[in-house]
N, C-alpha and C positions, 0 to 999 in steps of 0.2 A: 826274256819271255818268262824264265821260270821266275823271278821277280816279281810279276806281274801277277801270276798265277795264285801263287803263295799269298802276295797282298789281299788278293779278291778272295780268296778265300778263308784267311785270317778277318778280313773285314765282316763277312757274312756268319763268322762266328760270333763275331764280337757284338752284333747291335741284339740280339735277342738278351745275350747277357745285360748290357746296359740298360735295354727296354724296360725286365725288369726289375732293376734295382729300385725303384720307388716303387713298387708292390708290394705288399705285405695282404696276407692272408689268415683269415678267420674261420675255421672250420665253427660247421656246426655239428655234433653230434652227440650222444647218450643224453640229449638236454641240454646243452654247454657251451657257452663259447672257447673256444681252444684257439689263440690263449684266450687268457681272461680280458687278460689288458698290453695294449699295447699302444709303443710311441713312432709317429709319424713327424716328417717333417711339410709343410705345407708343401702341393704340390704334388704329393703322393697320393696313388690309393691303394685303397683298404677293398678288398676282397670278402666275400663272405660265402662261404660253400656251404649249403647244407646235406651231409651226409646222414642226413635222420630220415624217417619214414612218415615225417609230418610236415607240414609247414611251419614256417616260422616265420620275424621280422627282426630286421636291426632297427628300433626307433631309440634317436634320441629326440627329445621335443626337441621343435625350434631348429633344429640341424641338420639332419636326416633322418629319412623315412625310405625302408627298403619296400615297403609295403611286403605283401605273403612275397616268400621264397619257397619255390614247390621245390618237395626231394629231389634231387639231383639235380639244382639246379644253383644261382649266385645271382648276386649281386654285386656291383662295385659301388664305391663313391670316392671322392676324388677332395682332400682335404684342403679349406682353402684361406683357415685363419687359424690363428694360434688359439689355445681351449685346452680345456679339460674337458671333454664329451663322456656322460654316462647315457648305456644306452639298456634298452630292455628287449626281447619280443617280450610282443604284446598279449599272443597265445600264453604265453608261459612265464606269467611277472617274474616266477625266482633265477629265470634265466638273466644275466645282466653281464655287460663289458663297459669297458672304458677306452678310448679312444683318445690318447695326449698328444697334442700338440703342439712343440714347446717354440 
């Protein structure tokens, strides 16, 4: 019994970890992507929080488009080819990331 126990609830620790491990996260905040750039394997997503007091967007043409992200709010996207993505909000051109896909 105490076997059992132990399993289930080593198990129930375990899948939130695994969940996520292909997450990776992109704050937004002072203007910025934080980080700047980062590498994904397809499959994965990319997160983006914005912790600013404005809207913003994650656009790369052609790739994705978060359209506005209101303060306190995200977006994901979900990587699904191999790339180098640069990306911009569109509010705030000198805002920009990268997104590698190797």
């Amino acid at each position: 019994m105490k076997k059992a126990v132990l399993g289930a609830a080593a198990a129930a620790w375990l899948v939130p970890v695994l969940a996520a491990a292909g997450t990776h996260v992109v704050t937004i905040e002072g203007m910025v992507f934080h980080p700047a750039s980062i590498e994904v394997k397809p499959g994965d997503q990319v997160v983006w929080r914005n912790k600013d007091v404005v809207p913003h967007t994650a656009t790369a043409k052609g790739v994705f488009d978060s359209g506005s992200i209101a303060p306190g709010k995200s977006w994901t996207w979900k990587a699904k080819g191999k790339g180098r993505h640069g990306y911009v909000c569109v509010y705030h051109p000198g805002m920009i990331g990268t997104v590698s896909v190797p």
